[in-house]
C-alpha positions in Angstrom: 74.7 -31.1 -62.6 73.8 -29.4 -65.2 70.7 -27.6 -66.2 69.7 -25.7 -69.6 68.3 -21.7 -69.2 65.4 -20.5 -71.7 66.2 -19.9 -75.0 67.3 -16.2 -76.3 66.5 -14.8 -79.2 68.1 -11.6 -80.4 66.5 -10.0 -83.6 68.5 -8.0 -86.1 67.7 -4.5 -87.8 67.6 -6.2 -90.9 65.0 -8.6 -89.6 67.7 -11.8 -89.0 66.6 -14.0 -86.3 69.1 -15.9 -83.8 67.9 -18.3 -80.9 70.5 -18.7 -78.2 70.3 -21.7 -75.7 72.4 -22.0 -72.0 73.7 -24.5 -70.2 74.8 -23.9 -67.1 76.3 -25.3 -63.8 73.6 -25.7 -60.7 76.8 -26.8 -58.2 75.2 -25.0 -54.6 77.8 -25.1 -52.5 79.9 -21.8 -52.5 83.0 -23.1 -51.7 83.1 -25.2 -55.2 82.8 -23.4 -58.3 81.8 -24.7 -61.7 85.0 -24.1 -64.0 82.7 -23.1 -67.1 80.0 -19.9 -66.2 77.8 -21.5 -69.4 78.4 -23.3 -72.6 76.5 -22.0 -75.8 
């Protein structure tokens, strides 16, 4: 499954705005991994 984390935003010094959104694996088990930490 797959589940989407709040958007970033990360503001330049010259005043440039940039909104970053998540998604990211919600497997629970331990013993399975997702292959991919997040996709942008």
């Amino acid at each position: 499954m797959i589940t989407t984390e709040p958007p970033k935003v990360k503001v330049q010094k010259n005043g440039n705005r940039h909104v970053y959104k998540y998604l990211r694996c919600t497997k629970k088990k331990t013993a399975v991994r997702c292959s991919q930490p997040f996709l942008r």
